[in-house]
Biopython code that builds the backbone (N, CA, C, O; Angstrom):
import numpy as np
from Bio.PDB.StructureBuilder import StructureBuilder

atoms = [
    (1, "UNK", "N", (10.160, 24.841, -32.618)),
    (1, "UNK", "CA", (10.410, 23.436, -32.770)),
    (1, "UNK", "C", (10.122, 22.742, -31.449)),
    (1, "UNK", "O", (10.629, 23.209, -30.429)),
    (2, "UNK", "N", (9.334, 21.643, -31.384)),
    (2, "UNK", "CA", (9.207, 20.864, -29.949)),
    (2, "UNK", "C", (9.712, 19.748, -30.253)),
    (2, "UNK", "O", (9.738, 18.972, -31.208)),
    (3, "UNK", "N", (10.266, 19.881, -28.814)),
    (3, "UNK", "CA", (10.911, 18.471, -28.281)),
    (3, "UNK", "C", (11.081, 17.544, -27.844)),
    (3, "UNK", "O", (11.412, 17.878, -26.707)),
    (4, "UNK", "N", (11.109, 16.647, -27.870)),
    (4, "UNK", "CA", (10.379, 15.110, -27.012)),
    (4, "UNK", "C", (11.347, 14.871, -25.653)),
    (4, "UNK", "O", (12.422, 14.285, -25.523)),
    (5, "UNK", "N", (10.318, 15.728, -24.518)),
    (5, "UNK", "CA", (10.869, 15.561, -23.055)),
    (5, "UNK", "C", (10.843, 14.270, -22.234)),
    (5, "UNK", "O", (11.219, 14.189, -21.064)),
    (6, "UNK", "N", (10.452, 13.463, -22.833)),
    (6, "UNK", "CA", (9.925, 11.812, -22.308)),
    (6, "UNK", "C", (11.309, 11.822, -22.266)),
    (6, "UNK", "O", (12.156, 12.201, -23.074)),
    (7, "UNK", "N", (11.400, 11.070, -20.583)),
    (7, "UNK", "CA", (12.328, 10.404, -20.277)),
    (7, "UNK", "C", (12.423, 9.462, -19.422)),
    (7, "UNK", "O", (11.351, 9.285, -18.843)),
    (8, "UNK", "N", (13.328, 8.710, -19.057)),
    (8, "UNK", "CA", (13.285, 7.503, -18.031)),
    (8, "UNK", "C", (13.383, 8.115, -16.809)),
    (8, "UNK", "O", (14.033, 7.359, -16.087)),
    (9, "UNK", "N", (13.068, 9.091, -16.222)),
    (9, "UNK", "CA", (12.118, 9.515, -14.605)),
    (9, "UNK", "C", (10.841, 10.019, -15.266)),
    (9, "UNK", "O", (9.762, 9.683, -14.777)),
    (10, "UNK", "N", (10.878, 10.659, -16.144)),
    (10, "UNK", "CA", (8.875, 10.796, -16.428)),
    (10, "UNK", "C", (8.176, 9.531, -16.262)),
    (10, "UNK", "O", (7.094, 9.439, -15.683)),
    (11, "UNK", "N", (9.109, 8.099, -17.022)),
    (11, "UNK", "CA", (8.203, 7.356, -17.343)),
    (11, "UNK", "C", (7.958, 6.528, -15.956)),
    (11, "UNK", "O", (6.951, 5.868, -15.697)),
    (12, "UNK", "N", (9.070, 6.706, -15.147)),
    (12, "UNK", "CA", (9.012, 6.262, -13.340)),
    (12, "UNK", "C", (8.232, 6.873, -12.628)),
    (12, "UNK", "O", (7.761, 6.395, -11.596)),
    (13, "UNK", "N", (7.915, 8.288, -13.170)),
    (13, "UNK", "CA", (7.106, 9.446, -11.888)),
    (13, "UNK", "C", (5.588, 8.852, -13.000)),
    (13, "UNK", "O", (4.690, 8.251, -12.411)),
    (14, "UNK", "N", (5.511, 8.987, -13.887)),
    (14, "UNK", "CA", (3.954, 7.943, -14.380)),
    (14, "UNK", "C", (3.779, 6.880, -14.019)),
    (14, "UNK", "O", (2.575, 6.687, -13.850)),
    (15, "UNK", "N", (4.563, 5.773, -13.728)),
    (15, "UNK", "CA", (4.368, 4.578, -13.282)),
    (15, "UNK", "C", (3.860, 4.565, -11.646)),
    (15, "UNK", "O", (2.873, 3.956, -11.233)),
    (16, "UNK", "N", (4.655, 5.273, -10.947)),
    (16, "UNK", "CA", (4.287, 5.866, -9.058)),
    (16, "UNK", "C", (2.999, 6.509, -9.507)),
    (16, "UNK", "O", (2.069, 6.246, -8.745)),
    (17, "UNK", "N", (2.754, 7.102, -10.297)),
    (17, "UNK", "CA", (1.375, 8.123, -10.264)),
    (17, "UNK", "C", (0.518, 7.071, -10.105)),
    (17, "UNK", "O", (-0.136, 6.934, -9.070)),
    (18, "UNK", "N", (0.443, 6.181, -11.191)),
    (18, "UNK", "CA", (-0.435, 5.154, -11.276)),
    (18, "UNK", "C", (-0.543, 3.900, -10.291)),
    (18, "UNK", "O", (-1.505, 3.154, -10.107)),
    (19, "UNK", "N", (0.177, 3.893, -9.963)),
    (19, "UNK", "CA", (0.271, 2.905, -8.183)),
    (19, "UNK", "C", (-0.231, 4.122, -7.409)),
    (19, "UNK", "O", (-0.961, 3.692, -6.516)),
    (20, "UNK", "N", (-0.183, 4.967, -7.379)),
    (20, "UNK", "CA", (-0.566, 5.727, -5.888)),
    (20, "UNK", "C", (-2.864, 5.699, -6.511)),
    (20, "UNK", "O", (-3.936, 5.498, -5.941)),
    (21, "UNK", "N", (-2.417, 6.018, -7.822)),
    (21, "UNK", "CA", (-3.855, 5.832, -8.080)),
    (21, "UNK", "C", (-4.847, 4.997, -8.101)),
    (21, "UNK", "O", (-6.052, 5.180, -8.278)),
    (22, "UNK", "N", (-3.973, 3.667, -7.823)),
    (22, "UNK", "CA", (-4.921, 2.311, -7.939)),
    (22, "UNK", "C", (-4.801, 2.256, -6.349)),
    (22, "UNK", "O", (-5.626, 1.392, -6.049)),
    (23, "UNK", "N", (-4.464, 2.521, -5.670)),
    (23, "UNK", "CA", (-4.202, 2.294, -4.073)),
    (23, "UNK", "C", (-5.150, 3.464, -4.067)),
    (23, "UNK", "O", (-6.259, 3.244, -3.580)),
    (24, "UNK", "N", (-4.972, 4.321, -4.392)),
    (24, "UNK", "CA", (-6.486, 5.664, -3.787)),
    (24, "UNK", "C", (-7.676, 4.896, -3.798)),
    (24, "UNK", "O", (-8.524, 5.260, -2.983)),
    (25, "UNK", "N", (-7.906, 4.091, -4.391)),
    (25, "UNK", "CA", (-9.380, 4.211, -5.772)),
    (25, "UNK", "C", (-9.846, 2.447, -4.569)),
    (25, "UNK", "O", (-10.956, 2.019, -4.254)),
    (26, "UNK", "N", (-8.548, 1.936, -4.253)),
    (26, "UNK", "CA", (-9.037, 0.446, -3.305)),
    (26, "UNK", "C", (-8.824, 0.348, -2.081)),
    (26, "UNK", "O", (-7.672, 0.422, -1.654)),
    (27, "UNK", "N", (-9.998, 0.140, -1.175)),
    (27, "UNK", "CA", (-9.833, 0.447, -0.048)),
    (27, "UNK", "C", (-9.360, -0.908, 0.698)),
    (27, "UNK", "O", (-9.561, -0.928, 1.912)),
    (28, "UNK", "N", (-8.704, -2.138, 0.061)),
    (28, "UNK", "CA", (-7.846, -3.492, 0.659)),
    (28, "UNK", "C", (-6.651, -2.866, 0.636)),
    (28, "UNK", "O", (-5.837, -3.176, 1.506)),
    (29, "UNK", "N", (-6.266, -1.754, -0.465)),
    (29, "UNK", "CA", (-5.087, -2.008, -0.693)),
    (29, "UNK", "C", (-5.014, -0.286, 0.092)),
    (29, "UNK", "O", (-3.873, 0.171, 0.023)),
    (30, "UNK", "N", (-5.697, 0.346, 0.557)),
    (30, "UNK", "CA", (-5.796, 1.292, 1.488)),
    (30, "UNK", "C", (-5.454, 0.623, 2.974)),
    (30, "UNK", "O", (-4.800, 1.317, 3.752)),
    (31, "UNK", "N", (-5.837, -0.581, 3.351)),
    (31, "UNK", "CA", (-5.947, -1.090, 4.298)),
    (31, "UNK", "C", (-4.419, -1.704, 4.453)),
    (31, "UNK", "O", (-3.819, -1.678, 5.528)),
    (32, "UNK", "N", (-3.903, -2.225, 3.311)),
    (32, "UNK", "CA", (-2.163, -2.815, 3.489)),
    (32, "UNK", "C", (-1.499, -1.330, 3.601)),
    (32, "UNK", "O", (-0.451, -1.528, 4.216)),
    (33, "UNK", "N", (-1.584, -0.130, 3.347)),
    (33, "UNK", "CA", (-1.176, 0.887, 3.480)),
    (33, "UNK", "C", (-1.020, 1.233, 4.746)),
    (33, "UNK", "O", (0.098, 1.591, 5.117)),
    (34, "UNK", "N", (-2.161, 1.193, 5.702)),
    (34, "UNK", "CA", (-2.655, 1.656, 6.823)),
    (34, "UNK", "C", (-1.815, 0.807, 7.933)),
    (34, "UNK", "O", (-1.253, 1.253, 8.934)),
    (35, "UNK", "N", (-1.890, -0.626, 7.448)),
    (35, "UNK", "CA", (-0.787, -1.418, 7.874)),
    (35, "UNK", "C", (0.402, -1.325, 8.033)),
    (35, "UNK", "O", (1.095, -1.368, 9.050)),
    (36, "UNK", "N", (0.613, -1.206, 7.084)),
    (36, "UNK", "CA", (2.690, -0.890, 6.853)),
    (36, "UNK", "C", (2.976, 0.366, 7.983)),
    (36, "UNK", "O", (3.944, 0.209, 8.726)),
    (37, "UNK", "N", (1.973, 1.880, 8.158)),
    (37, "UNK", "CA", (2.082, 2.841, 9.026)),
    (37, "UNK", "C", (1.631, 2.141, 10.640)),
    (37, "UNK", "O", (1.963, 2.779, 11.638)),
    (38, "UNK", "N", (1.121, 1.254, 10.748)),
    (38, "UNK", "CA", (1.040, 0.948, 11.707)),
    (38, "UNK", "C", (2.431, 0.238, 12.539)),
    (38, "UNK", "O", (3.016, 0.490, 13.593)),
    (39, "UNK", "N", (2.580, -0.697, 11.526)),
    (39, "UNK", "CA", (4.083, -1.326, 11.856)),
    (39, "UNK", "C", (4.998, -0.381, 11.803)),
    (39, "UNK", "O", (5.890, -0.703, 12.588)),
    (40, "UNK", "N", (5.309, 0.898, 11.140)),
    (40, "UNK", "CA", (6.318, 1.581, 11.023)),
    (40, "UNK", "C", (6.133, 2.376, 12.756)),
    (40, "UNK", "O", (6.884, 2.502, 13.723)),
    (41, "UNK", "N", (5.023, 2.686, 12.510)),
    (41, "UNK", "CA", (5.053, 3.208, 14.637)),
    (41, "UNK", "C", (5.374, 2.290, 15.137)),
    (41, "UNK", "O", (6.119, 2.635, 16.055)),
    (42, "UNK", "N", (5.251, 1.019, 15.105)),
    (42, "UNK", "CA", (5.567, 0.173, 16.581)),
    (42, "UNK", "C", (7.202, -0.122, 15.938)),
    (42, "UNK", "O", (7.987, -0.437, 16.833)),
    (43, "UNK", "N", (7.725, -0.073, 14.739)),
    (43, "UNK", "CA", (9.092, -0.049, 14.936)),
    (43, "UNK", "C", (9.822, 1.526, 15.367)),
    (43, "UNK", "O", (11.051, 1.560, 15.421)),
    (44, "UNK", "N", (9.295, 2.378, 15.566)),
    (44, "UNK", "CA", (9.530, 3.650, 15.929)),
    (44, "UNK", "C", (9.319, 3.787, 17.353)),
    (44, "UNK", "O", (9.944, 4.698, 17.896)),
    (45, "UNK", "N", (8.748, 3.243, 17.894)),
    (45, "UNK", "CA", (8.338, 2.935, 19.712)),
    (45, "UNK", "C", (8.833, 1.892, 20.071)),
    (45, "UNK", "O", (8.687, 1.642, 21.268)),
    (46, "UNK", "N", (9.315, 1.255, 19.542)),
    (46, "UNK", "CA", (10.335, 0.146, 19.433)),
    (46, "UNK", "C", (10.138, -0.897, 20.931)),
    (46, "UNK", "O", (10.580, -2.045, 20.977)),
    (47, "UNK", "N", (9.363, -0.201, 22.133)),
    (47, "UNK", "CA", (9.785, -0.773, 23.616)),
    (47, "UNK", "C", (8.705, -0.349, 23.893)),
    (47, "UNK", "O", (8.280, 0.746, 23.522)),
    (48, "UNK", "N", (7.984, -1.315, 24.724)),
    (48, "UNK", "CA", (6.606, -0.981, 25.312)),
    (48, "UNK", "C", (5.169, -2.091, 24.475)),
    (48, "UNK", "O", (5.094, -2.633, 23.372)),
    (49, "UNK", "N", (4.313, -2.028, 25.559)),
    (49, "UNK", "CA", (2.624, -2.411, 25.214)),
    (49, "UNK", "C", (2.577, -1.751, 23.773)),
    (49, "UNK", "O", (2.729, -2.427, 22.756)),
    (50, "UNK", "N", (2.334, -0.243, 23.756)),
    (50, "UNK", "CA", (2.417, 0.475, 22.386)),
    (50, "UNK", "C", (2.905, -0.108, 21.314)),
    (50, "UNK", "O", (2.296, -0.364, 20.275)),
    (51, "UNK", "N", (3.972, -0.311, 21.560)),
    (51, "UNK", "CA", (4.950, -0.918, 20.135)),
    (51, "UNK", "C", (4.571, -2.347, 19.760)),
    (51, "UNK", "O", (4.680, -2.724, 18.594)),
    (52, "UNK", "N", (4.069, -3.255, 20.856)),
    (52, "UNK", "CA", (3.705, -4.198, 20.174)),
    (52, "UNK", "C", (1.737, -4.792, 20.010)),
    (52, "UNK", "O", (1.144, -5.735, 19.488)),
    (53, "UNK", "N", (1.416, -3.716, 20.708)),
    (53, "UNK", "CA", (-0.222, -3.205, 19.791)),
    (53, "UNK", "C", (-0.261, -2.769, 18.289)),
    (53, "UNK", "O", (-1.027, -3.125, 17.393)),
    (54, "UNK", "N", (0.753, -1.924, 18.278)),
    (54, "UNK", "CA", (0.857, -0.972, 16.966)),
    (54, "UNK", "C", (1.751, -2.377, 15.617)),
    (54, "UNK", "O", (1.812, -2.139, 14.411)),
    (55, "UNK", "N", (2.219, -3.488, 16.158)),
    (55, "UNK", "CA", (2.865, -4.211, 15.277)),
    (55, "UNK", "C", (2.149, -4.874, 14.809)),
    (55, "UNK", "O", (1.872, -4.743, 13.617)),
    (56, "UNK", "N", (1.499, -5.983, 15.712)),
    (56, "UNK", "CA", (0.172, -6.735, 16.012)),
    (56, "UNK", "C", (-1.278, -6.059, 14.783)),
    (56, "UNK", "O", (-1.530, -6.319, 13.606)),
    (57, "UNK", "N", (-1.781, -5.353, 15.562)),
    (57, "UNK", "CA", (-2.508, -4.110, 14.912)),
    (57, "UNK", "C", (-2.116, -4.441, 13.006)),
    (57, "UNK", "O", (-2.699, -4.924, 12.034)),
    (58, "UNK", "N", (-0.891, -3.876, 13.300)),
    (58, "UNK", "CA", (-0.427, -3.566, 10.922)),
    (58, "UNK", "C", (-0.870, -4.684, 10.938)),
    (58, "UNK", "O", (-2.036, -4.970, 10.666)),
    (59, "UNK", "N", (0.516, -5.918, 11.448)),
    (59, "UNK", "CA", (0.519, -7.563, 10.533)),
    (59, "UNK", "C", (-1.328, -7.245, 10.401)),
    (59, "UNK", "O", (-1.788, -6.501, 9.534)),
    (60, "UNK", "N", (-1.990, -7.802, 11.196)),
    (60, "UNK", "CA", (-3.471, -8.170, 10.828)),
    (60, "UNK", "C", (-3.857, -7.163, 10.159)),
    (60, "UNK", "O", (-4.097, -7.564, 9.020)),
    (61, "UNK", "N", (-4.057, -6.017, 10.250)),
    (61, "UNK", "CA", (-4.487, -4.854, 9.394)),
    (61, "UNK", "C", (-3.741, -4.936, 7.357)),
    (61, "UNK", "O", (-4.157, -4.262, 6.414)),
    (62, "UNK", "N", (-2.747, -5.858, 7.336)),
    (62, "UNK", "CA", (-2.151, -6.091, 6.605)),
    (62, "UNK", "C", (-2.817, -7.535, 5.769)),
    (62, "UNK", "O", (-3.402, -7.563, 4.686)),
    (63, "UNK", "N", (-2.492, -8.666, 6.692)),
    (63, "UNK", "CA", (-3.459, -10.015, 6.390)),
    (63, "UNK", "C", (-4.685, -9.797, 5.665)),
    (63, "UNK", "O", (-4.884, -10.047, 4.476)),
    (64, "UNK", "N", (-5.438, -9.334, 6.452)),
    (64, "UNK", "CA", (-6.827, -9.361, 6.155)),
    (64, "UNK", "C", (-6.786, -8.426, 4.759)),
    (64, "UNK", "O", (-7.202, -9.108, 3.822)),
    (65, "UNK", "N", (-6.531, -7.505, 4.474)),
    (65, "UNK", "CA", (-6.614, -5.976, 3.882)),
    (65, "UNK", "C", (-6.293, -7.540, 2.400)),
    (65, "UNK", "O", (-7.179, -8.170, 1.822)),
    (66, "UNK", "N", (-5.028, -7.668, 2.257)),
    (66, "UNK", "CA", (-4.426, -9.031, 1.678)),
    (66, "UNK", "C", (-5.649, -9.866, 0.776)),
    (66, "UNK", "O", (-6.154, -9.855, -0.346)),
    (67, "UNK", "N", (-5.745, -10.561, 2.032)),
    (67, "UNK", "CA", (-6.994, -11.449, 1.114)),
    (67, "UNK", "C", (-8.060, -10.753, 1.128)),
    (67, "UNK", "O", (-8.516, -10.928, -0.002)),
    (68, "UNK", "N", (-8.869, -9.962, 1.771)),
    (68, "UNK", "CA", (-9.697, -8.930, 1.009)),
    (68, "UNK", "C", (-9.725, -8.923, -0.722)),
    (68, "UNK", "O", (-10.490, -9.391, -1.565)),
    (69, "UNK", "N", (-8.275, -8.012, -0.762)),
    (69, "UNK", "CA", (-7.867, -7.637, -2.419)),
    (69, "UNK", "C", (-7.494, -8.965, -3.031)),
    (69, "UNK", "O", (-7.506, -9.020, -4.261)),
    (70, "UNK", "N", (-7.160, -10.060, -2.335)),
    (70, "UNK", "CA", (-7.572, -11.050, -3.534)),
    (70, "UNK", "C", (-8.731, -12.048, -3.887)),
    (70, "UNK", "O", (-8.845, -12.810, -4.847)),
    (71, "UNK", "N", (-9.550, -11.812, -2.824)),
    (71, "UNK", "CA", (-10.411, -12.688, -2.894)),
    (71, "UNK", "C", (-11.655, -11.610, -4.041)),
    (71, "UNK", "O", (-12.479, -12.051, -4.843)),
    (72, "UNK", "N", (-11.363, -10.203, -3.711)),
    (72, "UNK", "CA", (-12.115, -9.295, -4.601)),
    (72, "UNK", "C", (-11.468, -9.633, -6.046)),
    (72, "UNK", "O", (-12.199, -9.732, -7.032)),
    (73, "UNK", "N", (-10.047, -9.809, -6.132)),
    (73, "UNK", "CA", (-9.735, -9.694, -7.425)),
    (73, "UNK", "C", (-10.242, -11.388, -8.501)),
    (73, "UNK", "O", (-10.355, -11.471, -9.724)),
    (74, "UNK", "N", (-10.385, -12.177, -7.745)),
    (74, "UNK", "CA", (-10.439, -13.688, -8.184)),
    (74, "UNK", "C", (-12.386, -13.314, -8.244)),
    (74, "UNK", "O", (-12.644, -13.860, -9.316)),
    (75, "UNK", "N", (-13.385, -12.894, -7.868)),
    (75, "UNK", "CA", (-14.828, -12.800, -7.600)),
    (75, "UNK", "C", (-14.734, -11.957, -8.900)),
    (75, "UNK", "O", (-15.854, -11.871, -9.403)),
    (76, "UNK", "N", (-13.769, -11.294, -9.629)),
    (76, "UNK", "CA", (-14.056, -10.450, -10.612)),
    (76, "UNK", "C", (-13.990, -10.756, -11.481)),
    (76, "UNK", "O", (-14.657, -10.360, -12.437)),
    (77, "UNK", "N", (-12.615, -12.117, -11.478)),
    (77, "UNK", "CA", (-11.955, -12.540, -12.307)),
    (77, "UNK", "C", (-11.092, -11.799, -13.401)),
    (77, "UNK", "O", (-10.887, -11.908, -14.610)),
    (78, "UNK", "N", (-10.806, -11.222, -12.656)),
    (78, "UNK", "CA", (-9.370, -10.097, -12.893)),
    (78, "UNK", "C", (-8.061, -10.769, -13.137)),
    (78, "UNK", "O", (-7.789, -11.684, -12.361)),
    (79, "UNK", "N", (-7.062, -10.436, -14.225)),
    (79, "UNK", "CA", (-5.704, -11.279, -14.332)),
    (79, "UNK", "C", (-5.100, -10.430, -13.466)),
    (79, "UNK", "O", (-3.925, -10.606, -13.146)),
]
sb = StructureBuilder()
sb.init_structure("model")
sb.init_model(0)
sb.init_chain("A")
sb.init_seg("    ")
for serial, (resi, resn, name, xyz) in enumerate(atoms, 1):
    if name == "N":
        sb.init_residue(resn, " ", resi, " ")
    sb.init_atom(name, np.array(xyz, "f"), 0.0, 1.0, " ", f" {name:<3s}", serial, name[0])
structure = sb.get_structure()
């Protein structure tokens, strides 16, 4: 007899699958990724040139990455 294992963390660990897969597949939204790790070092170095290269650095690495993915998504005319 089989059993219906669907449950409310399958349907959460499918939903993350599929965000991690649309972020693989776009390299704007690779770029807000790359960002967020950038800012997470300069809040981890917290003191110093470093820490606020590495903050500097995300925000814009973040901005741009940003309108990148929307100016791609509006040229496609994507909802």
């Amino acid at each position: 007899m089989v059993t219906d294992t669907t449950t409310k963390s399958r349907e959460g660990f499918s939903a993350g699958v599929a965000y991690l897969e649309k972020v693989r597949r776009s390299k704007p939204l690779q770029g807000v990724v790359f960002g967020l790790v950038l800012v997470g070092i300069g809040l981890v170095l917290q003191v110093g040139v470093m820490a606020g290269m590495m903050g500097i650095y995300g925000i814009s690495a973040i901005l741009v990455s940003t309108v990148a993915y929307v100016a791609l998504r509006v040229l496609r005319r994507e909802p």
